[in-house]
C-alpha positions as CSV (number, residue, x, y, z in Angstrom):
1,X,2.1,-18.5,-17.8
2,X,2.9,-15.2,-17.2
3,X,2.5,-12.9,-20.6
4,X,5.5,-10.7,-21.9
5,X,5.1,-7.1,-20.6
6,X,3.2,-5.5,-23.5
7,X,4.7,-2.4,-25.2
8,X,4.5,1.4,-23.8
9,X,1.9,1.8,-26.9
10,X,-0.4,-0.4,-25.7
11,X,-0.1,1.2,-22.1
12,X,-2.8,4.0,-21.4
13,X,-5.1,1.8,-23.4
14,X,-4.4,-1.3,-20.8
15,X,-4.4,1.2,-17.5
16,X,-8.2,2.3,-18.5
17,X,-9.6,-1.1,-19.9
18,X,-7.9,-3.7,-18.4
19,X,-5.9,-2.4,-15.1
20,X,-8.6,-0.4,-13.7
21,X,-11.9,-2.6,-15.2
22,X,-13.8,-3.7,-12.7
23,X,-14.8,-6.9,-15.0
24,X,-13.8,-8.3,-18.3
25,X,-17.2,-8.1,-19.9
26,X,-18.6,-4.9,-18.1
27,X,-20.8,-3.3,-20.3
28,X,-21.2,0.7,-20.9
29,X,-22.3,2.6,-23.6
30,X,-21.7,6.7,-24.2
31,X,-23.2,7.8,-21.0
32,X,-21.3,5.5,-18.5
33,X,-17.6,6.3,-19.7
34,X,-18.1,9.0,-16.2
35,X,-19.9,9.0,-13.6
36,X,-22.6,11.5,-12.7
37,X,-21.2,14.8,-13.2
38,X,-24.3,17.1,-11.0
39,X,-22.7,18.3,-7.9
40,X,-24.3,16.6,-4.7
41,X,-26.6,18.6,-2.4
42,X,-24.0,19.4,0.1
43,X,-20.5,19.8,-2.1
44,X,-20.1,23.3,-2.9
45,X,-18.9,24.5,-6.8
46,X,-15.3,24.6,-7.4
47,X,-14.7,28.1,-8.3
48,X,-13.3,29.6,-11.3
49,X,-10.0,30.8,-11.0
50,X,-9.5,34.7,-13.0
51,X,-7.0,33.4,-15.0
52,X,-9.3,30.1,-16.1
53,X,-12.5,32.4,-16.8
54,X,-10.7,35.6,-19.1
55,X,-9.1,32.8,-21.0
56,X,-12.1,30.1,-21.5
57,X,-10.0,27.8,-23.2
58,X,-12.1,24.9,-24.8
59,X,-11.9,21.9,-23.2
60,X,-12.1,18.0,-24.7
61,X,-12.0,15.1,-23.8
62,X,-9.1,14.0,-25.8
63,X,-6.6,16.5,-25.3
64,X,-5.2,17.1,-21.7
65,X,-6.0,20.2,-20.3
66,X,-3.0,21.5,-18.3
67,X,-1.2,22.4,-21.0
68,X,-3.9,25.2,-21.3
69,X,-2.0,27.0,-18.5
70,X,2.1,25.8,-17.7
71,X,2.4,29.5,-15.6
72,X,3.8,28.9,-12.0
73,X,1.6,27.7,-9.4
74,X,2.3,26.4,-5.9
75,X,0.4,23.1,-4.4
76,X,0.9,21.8,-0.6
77,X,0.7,18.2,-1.3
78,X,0.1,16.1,2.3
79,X,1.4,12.8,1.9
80,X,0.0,10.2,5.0
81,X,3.1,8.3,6.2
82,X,5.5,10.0,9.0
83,X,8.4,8.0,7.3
84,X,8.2,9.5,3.7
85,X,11.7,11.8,3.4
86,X,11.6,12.6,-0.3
87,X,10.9,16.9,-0.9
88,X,9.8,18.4,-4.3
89,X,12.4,21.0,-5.7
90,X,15.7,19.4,-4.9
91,X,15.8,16.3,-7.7
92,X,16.5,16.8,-11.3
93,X,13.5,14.8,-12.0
94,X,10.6,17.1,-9.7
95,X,12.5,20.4,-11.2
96,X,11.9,19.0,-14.6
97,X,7.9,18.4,-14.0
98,X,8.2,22.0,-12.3
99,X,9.3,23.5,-15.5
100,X,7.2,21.6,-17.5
101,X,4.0,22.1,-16.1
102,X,4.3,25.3,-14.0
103,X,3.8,23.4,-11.0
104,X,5.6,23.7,-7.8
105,X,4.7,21.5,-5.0
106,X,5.7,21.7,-1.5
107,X,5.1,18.1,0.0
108,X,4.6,17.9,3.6
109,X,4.0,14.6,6.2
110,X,2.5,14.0,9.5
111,X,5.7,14.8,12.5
112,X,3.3,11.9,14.2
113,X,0.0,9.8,13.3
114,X,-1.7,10.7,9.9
115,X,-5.4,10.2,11.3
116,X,-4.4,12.6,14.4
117,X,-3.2,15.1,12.2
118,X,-5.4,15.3,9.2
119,X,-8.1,15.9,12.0
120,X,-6.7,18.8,13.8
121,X,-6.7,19.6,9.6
122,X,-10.0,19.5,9.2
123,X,-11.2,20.6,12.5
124,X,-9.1,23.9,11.7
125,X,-10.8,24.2,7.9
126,X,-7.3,24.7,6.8
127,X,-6.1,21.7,4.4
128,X,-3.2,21.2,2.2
129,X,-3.8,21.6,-1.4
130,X,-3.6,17.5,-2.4
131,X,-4.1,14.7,0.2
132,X,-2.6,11.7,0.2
133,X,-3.2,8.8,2.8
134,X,-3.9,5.2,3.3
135,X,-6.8,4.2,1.8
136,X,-8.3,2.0,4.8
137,X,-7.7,5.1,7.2
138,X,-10.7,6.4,8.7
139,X,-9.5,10.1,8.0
140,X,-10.4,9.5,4.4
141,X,-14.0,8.9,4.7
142,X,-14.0,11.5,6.9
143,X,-12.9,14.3,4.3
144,X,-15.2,12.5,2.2
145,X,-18.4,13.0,4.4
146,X,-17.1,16.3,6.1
147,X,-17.3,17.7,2.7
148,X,-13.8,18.3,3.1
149,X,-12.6,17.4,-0.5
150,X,-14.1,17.9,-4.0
151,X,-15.8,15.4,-6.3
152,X,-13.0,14.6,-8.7
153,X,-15.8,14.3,-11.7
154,X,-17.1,17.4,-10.6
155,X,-13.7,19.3,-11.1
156,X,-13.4,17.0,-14.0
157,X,-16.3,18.0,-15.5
158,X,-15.4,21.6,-15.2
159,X,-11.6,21.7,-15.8
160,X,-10.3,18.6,-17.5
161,X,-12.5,15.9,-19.2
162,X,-9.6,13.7,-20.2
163,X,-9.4,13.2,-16.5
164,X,-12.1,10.2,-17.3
165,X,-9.3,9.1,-20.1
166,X,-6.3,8.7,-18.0
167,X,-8.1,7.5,-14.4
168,X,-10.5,4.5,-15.3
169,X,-14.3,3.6,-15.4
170,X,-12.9,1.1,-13.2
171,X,-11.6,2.9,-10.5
172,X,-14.2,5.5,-10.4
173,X,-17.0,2.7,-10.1
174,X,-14.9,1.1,-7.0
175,X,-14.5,4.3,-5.1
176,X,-18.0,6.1,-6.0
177,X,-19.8,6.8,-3.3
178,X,-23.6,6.8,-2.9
179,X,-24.0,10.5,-4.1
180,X,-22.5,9.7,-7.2
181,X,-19.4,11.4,-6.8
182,X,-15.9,10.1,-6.6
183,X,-13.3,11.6,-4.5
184,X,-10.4,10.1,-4.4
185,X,-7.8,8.6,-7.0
186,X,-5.5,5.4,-6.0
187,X,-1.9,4.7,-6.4
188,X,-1.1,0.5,-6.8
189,X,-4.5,-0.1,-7.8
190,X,-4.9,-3.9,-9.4
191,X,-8.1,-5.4,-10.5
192,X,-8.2,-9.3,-10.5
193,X,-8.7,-9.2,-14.1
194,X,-5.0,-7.7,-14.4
195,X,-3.6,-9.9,-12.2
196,X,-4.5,-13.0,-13.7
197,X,-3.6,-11.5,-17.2
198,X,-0.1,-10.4,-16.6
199,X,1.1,-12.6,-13.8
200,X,1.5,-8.9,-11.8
201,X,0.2,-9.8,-8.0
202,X,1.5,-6.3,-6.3
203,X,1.6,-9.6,-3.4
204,X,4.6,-7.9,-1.0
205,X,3.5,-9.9,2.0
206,X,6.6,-12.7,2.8
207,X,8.5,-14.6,5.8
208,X,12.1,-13.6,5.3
209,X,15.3,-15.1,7.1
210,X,18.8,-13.9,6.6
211,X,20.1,-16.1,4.5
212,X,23.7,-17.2,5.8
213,X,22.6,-18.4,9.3
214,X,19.6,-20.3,7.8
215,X,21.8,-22.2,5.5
216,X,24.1,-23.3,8.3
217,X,21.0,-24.4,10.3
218,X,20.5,-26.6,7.7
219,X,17.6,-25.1,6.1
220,X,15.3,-26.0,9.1
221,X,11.5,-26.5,8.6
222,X,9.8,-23.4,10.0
223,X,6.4,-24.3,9.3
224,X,5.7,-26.2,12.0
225,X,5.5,-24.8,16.1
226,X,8.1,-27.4,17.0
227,X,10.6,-26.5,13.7
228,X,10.1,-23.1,14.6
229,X,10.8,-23.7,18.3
230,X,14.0,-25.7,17.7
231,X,15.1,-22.8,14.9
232,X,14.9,-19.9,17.7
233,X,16.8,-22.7,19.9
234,X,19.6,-22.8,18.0
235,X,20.0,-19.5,17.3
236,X,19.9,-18.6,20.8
237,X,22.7,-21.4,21.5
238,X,24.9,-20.7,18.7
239,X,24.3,-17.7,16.7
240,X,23.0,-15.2,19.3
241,X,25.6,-12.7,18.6
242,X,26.4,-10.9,15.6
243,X,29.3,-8.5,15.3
244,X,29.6,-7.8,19.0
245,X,25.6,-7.2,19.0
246,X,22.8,-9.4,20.0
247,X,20.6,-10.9,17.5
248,X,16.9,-9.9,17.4
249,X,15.2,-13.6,16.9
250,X,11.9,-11.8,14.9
251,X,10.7,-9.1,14.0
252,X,6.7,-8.3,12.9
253,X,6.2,-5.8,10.2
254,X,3.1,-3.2,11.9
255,X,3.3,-5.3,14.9
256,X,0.0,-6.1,16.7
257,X,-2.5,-4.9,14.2
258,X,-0.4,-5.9,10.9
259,X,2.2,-8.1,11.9
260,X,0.8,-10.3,14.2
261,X,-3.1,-10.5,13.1
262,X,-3.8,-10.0,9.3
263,X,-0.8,-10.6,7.7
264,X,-0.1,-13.7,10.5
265,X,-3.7,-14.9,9.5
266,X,-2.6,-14.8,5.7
267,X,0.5,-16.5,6.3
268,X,-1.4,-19.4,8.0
269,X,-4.3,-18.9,4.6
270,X,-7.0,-18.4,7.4
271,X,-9.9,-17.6,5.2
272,X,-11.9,-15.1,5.2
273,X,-15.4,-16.0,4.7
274,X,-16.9,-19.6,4.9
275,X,-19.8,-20.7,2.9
276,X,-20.2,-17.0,1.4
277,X,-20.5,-15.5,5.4
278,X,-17.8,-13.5,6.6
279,X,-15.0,-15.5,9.1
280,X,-14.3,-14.3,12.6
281,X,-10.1,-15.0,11.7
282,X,-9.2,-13.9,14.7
283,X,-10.7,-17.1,17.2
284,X,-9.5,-19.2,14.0
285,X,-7.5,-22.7,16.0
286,X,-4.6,-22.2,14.0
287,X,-4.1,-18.8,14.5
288,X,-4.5,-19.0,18.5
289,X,-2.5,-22.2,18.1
290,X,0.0,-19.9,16.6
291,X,-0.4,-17.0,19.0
292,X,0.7,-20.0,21.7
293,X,3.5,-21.0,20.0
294,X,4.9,-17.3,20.0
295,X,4.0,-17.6,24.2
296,X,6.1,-20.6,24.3
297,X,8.8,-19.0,22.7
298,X,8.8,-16.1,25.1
299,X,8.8,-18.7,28.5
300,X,11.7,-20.3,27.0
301,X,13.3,-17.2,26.3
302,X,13.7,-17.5,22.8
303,X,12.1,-14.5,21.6
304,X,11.6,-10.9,23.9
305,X,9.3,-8.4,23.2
306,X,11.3,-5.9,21.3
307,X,9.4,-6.8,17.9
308,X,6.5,-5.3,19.5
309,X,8.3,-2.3,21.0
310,X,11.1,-1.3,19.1
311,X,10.8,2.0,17.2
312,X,11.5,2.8,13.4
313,X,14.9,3.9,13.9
314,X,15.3,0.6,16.2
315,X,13.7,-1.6,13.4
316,X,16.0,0.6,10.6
317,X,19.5,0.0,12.2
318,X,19.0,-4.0,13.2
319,X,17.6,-4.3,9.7
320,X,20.5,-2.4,8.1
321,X,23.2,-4.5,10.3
322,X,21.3,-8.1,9.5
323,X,20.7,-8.2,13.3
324,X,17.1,-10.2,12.7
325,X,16.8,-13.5,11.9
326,X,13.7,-14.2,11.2
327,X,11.0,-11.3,9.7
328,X,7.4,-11.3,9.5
329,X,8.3,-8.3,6.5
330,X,6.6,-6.9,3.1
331,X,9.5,-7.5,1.0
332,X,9.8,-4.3,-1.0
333,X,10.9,-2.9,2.4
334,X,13.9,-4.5,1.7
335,X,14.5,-3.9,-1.8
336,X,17.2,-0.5,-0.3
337,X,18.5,-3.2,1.9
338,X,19.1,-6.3,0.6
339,X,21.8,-5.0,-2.1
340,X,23.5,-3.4,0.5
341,X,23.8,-6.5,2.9
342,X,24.7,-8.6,-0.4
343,X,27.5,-6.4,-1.7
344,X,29.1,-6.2,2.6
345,X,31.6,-8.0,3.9
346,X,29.2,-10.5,4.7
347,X,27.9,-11.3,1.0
348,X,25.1,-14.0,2.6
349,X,23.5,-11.9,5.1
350,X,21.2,-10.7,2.9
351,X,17.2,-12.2,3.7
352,X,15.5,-14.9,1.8
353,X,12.0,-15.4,1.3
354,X,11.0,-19.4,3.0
355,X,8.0,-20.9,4.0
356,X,7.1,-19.6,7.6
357,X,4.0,-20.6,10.0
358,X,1.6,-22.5,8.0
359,X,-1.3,-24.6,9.6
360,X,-2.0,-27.7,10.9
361,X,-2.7,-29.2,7.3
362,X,0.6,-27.6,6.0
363,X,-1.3,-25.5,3.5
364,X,0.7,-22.5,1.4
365,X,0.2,-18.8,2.9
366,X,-3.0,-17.1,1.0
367,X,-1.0,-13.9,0.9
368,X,-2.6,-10.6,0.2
369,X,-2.4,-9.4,-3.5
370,X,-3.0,-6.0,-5.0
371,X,-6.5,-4.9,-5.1
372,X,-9.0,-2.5,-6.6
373,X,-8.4,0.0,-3.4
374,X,-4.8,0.5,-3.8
375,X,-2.8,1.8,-1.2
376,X,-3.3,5.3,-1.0
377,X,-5.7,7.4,-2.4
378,X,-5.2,11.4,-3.8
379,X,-7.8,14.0,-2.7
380,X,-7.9,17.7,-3.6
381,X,-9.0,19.7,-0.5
382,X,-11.8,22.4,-1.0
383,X,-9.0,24.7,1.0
384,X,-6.9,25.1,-2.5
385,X,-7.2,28.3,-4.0
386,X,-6.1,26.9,-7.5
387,X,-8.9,23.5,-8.3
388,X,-8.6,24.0,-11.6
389,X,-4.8,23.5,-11.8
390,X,-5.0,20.6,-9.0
391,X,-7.1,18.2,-10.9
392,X,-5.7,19.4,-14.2
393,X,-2.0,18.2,-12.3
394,X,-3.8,14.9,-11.7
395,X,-4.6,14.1,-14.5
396,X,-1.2,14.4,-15.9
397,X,0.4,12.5,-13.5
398,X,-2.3,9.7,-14.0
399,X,-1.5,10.0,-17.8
400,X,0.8,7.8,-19.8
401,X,3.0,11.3,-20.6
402,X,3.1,12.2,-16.8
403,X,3.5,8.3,-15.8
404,X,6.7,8.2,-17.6
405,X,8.3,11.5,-16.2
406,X,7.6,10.9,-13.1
407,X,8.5,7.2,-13.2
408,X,11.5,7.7,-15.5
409,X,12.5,11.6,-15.5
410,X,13.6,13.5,-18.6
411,X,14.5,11.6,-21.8
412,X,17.7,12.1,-22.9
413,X,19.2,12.6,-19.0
414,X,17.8,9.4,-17.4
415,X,16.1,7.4,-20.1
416,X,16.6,6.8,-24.0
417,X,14.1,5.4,-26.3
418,X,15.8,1.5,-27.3
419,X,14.1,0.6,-30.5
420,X,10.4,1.2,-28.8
421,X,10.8,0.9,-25.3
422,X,11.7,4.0,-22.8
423,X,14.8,2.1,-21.4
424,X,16.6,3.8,-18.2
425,X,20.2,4.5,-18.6
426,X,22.9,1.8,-17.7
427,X,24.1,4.2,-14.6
428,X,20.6,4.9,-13.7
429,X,20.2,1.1,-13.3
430,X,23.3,0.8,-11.4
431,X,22.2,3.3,-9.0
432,X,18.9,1.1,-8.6
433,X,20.9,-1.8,-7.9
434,X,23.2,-0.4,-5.3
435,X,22.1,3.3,-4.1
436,X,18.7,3.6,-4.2
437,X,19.1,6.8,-1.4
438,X,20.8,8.9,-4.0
439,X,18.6,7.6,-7.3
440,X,15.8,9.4,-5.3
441,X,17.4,12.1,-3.8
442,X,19.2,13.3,-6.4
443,X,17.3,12.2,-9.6
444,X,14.1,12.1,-8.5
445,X,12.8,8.7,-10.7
446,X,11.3,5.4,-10.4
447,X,9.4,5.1,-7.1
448,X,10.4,8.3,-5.3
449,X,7.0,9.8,-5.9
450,X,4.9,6.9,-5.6
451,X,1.5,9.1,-4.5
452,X,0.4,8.1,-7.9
453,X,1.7,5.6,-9.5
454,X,0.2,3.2,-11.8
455,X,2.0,-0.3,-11.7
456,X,0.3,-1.0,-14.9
457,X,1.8,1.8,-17.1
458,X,5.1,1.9,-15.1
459,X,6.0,-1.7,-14.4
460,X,6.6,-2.1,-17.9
461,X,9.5,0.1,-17.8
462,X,11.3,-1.6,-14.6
463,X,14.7,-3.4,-15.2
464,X,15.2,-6.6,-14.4
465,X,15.6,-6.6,-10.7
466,X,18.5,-8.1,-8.4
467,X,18.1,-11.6,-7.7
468,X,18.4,-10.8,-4.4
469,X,15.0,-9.1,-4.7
470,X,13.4,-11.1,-7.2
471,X,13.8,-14.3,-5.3
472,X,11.7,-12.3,-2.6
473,X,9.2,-11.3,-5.1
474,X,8.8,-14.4,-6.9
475,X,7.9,-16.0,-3.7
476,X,5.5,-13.9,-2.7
477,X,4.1,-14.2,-6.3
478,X,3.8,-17.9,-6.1
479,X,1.5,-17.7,-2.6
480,X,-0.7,-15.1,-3.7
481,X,-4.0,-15.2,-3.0
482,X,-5.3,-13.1,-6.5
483,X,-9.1,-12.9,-5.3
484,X,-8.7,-12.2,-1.8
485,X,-8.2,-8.5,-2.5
486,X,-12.1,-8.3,-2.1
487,X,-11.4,-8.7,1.6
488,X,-8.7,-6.0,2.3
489,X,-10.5,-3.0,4.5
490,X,-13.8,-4.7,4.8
491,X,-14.1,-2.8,8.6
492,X,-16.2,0.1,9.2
493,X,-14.2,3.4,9.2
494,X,-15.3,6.9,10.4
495,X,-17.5,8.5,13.2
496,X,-20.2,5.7,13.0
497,X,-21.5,3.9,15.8
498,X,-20.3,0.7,14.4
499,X,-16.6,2.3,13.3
500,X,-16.5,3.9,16.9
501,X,-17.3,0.0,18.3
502,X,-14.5,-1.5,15.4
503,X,-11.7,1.3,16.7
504,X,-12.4,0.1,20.4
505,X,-12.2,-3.5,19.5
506,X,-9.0,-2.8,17.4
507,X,-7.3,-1.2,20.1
508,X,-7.8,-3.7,23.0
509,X,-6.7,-6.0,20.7
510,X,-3.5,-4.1,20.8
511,X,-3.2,-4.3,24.5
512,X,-4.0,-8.0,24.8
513,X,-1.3,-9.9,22.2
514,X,1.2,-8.6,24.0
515,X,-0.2,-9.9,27.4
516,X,-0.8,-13.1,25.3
517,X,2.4,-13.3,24.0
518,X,3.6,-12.8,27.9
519,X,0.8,-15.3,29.6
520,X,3.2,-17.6,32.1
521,X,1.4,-20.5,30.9
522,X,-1.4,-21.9,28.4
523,X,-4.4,-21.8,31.0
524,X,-3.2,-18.0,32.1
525,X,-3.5,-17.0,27.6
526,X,-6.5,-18.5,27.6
527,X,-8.0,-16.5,30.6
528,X,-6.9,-13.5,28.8
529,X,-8.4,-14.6,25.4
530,X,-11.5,-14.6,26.9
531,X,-11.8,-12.0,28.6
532,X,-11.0,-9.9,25.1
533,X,-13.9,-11.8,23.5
534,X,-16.1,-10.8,26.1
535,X,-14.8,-7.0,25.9
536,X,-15.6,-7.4,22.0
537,X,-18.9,-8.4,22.0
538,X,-19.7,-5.6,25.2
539,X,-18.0,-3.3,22.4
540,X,-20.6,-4.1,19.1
541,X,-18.4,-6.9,17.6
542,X,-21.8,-8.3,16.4
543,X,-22.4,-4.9,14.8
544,X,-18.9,-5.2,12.8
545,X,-19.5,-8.7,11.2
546,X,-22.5,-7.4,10.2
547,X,-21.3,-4.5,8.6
548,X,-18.3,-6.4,7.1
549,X,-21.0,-8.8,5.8
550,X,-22.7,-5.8,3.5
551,X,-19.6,-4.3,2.7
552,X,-18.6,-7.6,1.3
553,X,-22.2,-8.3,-0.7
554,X,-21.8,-4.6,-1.9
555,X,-18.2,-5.5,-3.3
556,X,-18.9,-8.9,-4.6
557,X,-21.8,-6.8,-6.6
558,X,-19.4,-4.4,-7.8
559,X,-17.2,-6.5,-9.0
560,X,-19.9,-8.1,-10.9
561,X,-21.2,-5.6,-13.0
């Protein structure tokens, strides 16, 4: 069962012991609450700003340390993902945190890929103030090995103790590195311990169909190659049209590398290691069988390639119009949508959640849950003029204080306190429910500035959602997989021989689905398939699974301490 929400009292002391823990029982005493604070051989001392050294205000552990200094200062903040529209400055809700901390930020994102440009970044020496970017991106252990970023215990140490309050043993253990030093803080960070506590997955990962046109099929069974043939059959013969414009069949969320491997893989609960060794999911029978029944599709003319060409704007206006049937899609990416399709003319062409591909036993998708590595993680650059105020602005956006203006704004304007619970304001919700555009542009609040947010502290605060959202997020609930998050990221990133070998791999695999997908026959996809595997093990694919085998002991050691 899942347990009532606990109250907003109870929430900083959760986030640090039970959120971020690594394990129920870990044990510490008064020297592990941080890690290591001496500065590492090659990571030069923050210095001390003139303001922070005439002043020498005393620091503790207990009391939050940018309210030492609320005078105006101005961070770049780079957030990793070409998509992100929000700016700081325009919404009530960022003005307010402006005012209240002396903090200004100026957020910028990549025009094209984030790895590309954080590396032009570094190899220039100039970075933005904060970074934010996906945590299995191989720019991030490059700013951590480059010496690119500080040790966020070593600025702790220096400028704001209750830093180790607000962030977690927990997630410091996870992302410490073999000096000792941590560098980077996570948004959406779960531990399994949370998980199974609360009910809280963070599982997004679901097979969505719009709703009306399944229904009138009859509810077909998707699960099977031959239901999911027939399915893409009849829509092709009766429902290939909608509103003057042709209906896209499917639709894969990241295409080759997300879409049609991982998430694919989790849908059909490929596992990911056998008899504690690490599983090669990719030659897995059900997935190739899979990958087939996508090539059948494509001979019969049932699906075309645009779910592996379209572009964002593509994907954005046939999702907005209900122009894919079926999608291969994180729900939350629908949360904006959905409403929108529910309240049209069309009130059923919103998208369900159903069972999609399974395999050949008919098991339930093993879909990916929230884990201990989150999704992105916040650096501060060694390029900032102003350390002191960085971390010191981190930590107050980790705390429970800065948790709840940034999740919910200013009391009074966009919240009220009903009897002991912050409680967002009926219009506030409304907005949520049917113009989630202007909630963020104008206000500011709830997940707008997600670059730190801690699900357990904020989640607590959420309304009730839509059912047309909830029914996707219940579903995904119910197939989560809560202990697989050990496995997410478990290839080598960086400059390393064996990360060089991963990213070759990686990207023929790119190349070949779609020539898989587009084989003329079975014996033709099978040529192909070979061929890659022989590319893969030219490339060091024996060098991966051997690397992904010590990442995972190192993990499953972690996790037990």
């Amino acid at each position: 069962m899942k347990r009532k929400l606990f109250q907003p009292g109870m929430a900083l002391i959760l986030a640090v012991v039970l959120a971020l823990s690594l394990a129920a029982c870990s044990k510490s005493d008064n020297g592990e609450n941080k890690p290591s604070a001496q500065p590492s051989a090659s990571s030069a001392q923050p210095s001390e700003s003139a303001s922070s050294v005439a002043s020498a205000p005393a620091l503790t552990a207990d009391e939050a340390a940018w309210k030492l200094d609320t005078s105006p200062v101005d961070l770049t903040w780079f957030v990793g993902a070409s998509w992100y529209g929000r700016t700081w400055g325009d919404s009530l809700n960022s003005k307010y945190i402006t005012e209240k901390t002396g903090v200004n930020v100026k957020i910028e994102v990549p025009s094209g890929d984030a790895n590309e440009q954080m590396t032009l970044m570094m190899t220039s020496g100039k970075l933005p103030d904060l970074i934010s970017m996906g945590s299995w991106e191989t720019a991030v252990k490059k700013l951590w090995e480059g010496d690119h970023v500080y040790a966020l215990n070593e600025l702790a140490d220096q400028y704001d103790p209750y830093f180790f309050k607000v962030a977690g043993d927990g997630t410091l253990k996870w992302y410490r590195q073999e000096n000792g030093n941590t560098y980077g803080i996570p948004n959406d960070s779960y531990s399994p311990n949370l998980m199974h506590e609360t009910g809280m997955t963070a599982a997004n990962q679901t097979f969505l169909v719009r709703k009306d046109l399944y229904e009138e099929m009859g509810s077909p069974d998707l699960s099977t190659p031959d239901g999911f043939l027939n399915a893409l059959q009849l829509l092709k013969d009766k429902y290939s049209q909608y509103k003057g414009q042709p209906m896209s069949p499917f639709f894969a969320q990241g295409n080759v590398p997300y879409g049609m491997t991982e998430y694919l893989q989790n849908l059909l609960a490929v596992p990911y290691e056998k008899d504690g060794k690490v599983y090669d999911r990719m030659t897995d029978p059900n997935y190739i069988a899979w990958l087939k029944t996508f090539r059948t599709a494509y001979e019969r003319g049932l699906i075309n390639v645009d779910f592996l060409v379209d572009s964002d704007t593509q994907v954005e206006e046939k999702t907005n119009n209900g122009r894919y049937f079926m999608m291969v899609r994180e729900w939350n990416g629908m949360a904006a949508v959905n409403p929108m399709l529910a309240a049209s003319e069309n009130p059923d062409s919103y998208y369900i959640a159903v069972d999609g591909p399974q395999n050949s036993n008919g098991d339930s998708a093993k879909l990916f849950p929230g884990n201990m590595d989150g999704w992105m993680v916040t650096m501060i650059s060694k390029s900032t003029k102003s350390p002191e105020r960085a971390i010191r602005f981190l930590t107050y956006l980790a705390s429970e204080e800065g948790q709840r203006d940034l999740f919910l704004g200013k009391e009074g304007e966009m919240w009220d306190m009903v009897g002991d619970k912050p409680t967002l304001k009926p219009e506030m919700v409304q907005l949520l429910d049917t113009d989630i555009e202007k909630l963020e542009k104008e206000y500011g609040i709830m997940d707008t500035y997600w670059m730190m947010r801690n699900p357990v502290i904020v989640n607590q605060w959420r309304p009730e959602k839509a059912p047309v959202i909830k029914q996707m997020e219940d579903f995904a609930n119910a197939q989560a997989d809560i202990d697989s998050g050990i496995y997410k990221g478990l290839d080598p990133l960086g400059d390393s021989e064996v990360a060089v070998s991963w990213s070759r791999i990686a990207q023929t695999w790119e190349e070949v689905v779609p020539e898989l997908i587009t084989a003329k026959d079975d014996a033709a996809f099978d040529k192909i398939f070979e061929s890659f595997l022989s590319k893969r093990d030219n490339y060091g694919f024996e060098q991966v699974m051997t690397y992904r085998q010590n990442e995972l002991d190192a993990r499953k050691a972690k996790m037990a301490q």
